[in-house]
N, C-alpha and C positions, 0 to 999 in steps of 0.2 A: 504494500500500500504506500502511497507516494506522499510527502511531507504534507501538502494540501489537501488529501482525502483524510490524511489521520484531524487535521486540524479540522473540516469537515464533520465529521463525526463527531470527535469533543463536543462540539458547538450543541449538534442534534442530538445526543445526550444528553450536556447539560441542560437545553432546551428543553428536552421530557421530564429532567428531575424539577427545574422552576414550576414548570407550568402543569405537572402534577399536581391531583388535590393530595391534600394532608392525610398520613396514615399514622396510627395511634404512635408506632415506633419514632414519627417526630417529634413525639414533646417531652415535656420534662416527668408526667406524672400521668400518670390516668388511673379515674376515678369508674366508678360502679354508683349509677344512680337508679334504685330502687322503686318502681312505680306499681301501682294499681292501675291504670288504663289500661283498660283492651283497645280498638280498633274504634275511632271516634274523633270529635271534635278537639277531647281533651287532649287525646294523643295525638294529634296535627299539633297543637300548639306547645306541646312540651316539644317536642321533635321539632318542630321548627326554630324553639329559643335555645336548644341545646347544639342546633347546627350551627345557629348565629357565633355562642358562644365559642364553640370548637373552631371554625374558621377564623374567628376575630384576634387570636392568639396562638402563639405556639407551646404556651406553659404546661398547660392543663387540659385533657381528652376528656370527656367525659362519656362515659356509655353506657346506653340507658338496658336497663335491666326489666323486664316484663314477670311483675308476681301477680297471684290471685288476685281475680278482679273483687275487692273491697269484700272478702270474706273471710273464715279465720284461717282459714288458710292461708291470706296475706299474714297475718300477725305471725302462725304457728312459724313460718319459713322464717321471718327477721329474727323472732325470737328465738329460735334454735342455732340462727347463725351466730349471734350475739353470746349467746349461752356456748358456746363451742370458740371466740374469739375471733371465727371470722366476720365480722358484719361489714357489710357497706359500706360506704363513705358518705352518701346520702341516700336517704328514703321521702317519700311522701306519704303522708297517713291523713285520712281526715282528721281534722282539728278538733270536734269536740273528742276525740277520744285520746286527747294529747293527756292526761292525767291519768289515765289505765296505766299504759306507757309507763308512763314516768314511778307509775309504784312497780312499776312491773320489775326495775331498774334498765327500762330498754332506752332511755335517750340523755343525750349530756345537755347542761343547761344552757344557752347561747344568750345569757346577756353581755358574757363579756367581749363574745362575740359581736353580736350587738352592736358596743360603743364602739368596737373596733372600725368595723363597716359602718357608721352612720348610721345606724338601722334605730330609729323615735317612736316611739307611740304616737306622738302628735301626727306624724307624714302618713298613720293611717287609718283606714275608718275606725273608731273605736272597738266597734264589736270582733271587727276580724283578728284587733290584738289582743284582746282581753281573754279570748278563747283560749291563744296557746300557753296563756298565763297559768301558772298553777305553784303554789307555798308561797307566792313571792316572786317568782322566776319566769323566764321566757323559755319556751323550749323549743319552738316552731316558729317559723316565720311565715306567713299567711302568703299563698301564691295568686288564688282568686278567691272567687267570692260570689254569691246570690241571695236576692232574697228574694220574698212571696208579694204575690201583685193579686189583684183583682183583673181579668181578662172578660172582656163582655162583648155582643154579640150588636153593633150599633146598628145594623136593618132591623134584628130583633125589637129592637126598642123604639125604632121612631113604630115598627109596623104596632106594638102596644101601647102606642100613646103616649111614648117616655122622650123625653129628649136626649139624643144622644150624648151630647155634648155635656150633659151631668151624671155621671152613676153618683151612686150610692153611695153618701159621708159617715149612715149611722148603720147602727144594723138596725133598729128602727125603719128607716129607707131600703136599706137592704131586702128585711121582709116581705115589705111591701112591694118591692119592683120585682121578685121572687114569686110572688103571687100575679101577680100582671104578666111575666111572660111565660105562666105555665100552661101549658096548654094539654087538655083530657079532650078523652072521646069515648064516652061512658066510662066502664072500670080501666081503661088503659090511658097510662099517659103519652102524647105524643111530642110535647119538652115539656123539659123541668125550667124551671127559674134560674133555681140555683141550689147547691143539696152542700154543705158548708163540708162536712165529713173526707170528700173524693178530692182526688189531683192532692196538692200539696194543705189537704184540712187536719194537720197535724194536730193536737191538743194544746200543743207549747203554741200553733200559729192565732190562736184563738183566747188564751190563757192570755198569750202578752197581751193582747190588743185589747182583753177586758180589763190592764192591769194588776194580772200577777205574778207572783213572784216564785218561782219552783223551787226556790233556793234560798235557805238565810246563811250565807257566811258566816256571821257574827257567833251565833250559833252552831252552825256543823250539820243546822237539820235540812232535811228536805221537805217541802212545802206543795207537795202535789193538790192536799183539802186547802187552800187557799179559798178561802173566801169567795173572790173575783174569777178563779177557776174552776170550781165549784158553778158558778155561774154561768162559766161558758160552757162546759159542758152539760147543762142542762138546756141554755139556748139552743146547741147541736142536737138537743135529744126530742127537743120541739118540732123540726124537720122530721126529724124518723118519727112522730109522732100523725104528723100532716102526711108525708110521704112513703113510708113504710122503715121498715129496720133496711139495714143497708143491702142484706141477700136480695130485697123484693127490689131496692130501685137498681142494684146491678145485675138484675136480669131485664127490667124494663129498657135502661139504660143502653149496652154493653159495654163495649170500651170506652171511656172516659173521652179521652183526647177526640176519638172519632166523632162521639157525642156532640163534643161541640165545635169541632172540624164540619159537619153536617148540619147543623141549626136545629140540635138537638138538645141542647142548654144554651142555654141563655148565658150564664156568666160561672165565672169557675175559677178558684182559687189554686194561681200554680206560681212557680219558678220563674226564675228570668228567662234561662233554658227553652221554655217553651214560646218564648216570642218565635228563635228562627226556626222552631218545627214549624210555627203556624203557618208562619209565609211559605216556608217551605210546601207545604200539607194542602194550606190553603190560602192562596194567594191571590184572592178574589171576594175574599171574607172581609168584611168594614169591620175593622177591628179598632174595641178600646181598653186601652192598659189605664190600670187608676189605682190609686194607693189603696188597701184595705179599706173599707169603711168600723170604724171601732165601738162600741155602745157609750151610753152617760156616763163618764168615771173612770171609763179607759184611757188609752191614748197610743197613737197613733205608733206605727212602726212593725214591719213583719220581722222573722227572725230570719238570720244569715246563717251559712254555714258554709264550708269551702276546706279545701286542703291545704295543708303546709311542707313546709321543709324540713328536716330534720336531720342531724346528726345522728347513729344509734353509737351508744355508749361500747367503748372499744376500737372505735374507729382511726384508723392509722394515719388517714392524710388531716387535721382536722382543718390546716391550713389553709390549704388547696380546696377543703370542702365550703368554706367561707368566702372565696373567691367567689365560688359558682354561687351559693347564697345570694351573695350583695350584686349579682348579673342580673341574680331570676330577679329579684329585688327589685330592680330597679325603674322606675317609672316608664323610660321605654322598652325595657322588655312587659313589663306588666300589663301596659298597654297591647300592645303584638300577641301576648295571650288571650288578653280577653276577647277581642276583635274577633280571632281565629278560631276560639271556642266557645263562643257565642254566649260570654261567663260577664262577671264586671270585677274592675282592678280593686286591690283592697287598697292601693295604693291612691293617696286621692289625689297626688301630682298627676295622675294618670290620667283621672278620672274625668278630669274640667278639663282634657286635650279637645278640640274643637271635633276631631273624626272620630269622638265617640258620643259626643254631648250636641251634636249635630240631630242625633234620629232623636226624636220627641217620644219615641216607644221607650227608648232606652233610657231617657233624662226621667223617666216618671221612677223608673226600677232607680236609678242614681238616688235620685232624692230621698228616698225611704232610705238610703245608707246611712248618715245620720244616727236616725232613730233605731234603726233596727237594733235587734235583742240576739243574744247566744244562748246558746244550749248552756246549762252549769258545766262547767270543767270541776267534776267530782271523778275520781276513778272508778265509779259504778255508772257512767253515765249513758253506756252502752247498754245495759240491764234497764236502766230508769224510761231510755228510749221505750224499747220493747214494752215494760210493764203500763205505761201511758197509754200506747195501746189495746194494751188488755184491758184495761180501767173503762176508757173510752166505746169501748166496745159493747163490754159487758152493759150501760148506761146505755147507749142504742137500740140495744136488744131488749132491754126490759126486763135484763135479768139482773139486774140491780142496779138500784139507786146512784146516782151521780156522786153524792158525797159517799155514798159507805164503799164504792169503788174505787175513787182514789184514797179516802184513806186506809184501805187495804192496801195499796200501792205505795202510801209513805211508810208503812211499817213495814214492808217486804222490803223496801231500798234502805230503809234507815237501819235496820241490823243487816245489811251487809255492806255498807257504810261503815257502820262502826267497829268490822271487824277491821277494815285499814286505821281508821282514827285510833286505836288501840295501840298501832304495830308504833305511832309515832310517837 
């Protein structure tokens, strides 16, 4: 080969190794980042900010890891890994179950992390940081976030006489505009109004908005007979009262979303989530998003919930895992998440960017940010979830009372509660 084809060559060589993309063997460190998304919106947007990340440097690789999608067998896998020394270097877990966790001994505290990164409670909505808070301490950093909207049906409404352009401020109103778009045809219904229970009518989405409180810090106890919720779920038991227990109106019904995807309900309480199924679903539907309407004494605000980031306890890089932290963290990436996953930024630099606070669907879900409410970060709070349920239920069906249900419910979670408050 002749002095000028070797130099040739060089050239087209080094020209393949620049113009290469990056392989993990060029950087300085690669991480193992732990996720629960399957195949989805959420995983576009982690995958997309994790490529951002990896391209944008050569220090740190990151590669994302697929566990069980958000069952215990998510937990059983970290936790065994952890328990054996190898864990992660990052994971994501939902947020209100950041306190299991943490008694579990599965995560290291990141305040000092924290101050290290710039990472404030003020820069984000409150509720998304309060959640990963538990003794005192931070342990999660809040990725996204959603809360619960009111979704109604606005051809529904002018066709029943309502004006579109105002839903429902009380449940007072509520009832009433519930009543106006139901429509029967002898024993069968042909729509519902509005049936509180279905889509995201969680106990906790109704409890708050009447004003209670599932939780006294001060004390340690859990507050399920609250007064105020107590009352809301009797308000919900008035529905299954009018309307039947919830087996009769989910077979008059069928699927929820289709229901009123098809101008089968009137109005229906869900997720932010569910904006871009609708357009998606239904994109020809006069759609209106509106804040919860709340009763006399309540007060305004659905509740959030969303995942975080985490360190698990044992973790080797922890340096390099606080990098990627303070990336995801960041305003414009948190942005580029929620856009992508059709979620909202916990971050509220984010949040007031012009190409997210441009859609009016989306600035009504913003707004309730604010106010919105968290689950208790208690280490039973995964149990408390579940038994609200049963409480709830049982109260629908008519096989027992609203108050003697959930206070069954705080004596079930409060002694297994107190078997952790014990340990400290």
């Amino acid at each position: 080969m002749s002095w000028a084809a070797r130099v040739l060559f060089v050239v087209f060589v080094l020209g393949l190794i620049v113009g290469a993309p990056k392989f993990v063997s060029a950087y300085g460190a690669t991480l193992e980042l732990w996720h629960p998304f399957g195949d989805g919106t959420m995983f576009d947007a982690l995958e997309q900010e994790i490529k951002h990340f990896n391209d944008e440097q050569d220090e740190i690789y990151v590669e994302l890891v697929h566990q069980a999608d958000q069952t215990a067998a998510q937990y059983d896998k970290l936790i065994t890994a952890i328990a054996v020394g190898a864990p992660p270097d990052l994971a994501i877990i939902d947020r209100f179950t950041t306190a299991s966790w943490v008694e579990r001994g599965g995560l290291m505290a990141l305040d000092q992390l924290g101050n290290q990164i710039g990472l404030r409670r003020e820069d984000f909505f409150p509720a998304t940081w309060d959640e990963s808070v538990y003794k005192g301490q931070l342990w999660a950093v809040p990725l996204q976030t959603n809360t619960r909207v009111l979704y109604y049906n606005k051809t529904l409404f002018l066709e029943s006489g309502l004006d579109s352009q105002r839903p429902p401020e009380t449940w007072d109103e509520l009832d009433q505009f519930a009543l106006r778009l139901t429509s029967r045809q002898g024993d069968n219904y042909e729509r519902f109004g509005f049936i509180p229970w279905i889509g995201q009518g969680h106990l906790y989405t109704y409890g708050f908005l009447a004003g209670g409180a599932f939780y006294d810090p001060e004390t340690e106890q859990v507050t399920p007979d609250h007064p105020r919720i107590v009352d809301a779920l009797e308000w919900m038991h008035s529905y299954a009262t009018r309307y039947g227990a919830p087996a009769t109106v989910r077979a008059a019904m069928g699927n929820v979303n289709n229901a009123f995807w098809n101008n089968r309900l009137a109005m229906l309480t869900q997720a932010g989530g569910f904006l871009s199924q609708t357009r998606g679903r239904a994109p020809d539907l006069d759609l209106g998003v509106a804040r919860l309407p709340y009763p006399q004494g309540g007060e305004p605000g659905g509740w959030l919930g969303g995942f975080g980031l985490v360190i698990p306890r044992g973790a080797k890089q922890r340096v390099e895992a606080g990098k990627v932290i303070a990336y995801l963290a960041s305003p414009e990436s948190q942005l580029r998440f929620a856009l992508t996953a059709s979620q909202l930024p916990p971050r509220i630099a984010a949040a007031i960017d012009p190409s997210i606070t441009g859609d009016s669907h989306v600035q009504v879900l913003l707004n309730d940010l604010p106010d919105a409410k968290h689950r208790p970060p208690i280490p039973v709070g995964d149990r408390y979830w579940t038994e609200l349920y049963t409480a709830r239920d049982a109260a629908l069906n008519g096989t027992m009372p609203a108050a003697a249900a959930l206070q069954q419910t705080r004596d079930l979670i409060q002694a297994e509660l107190n078997q952790y408050l014990s340990k400290n």
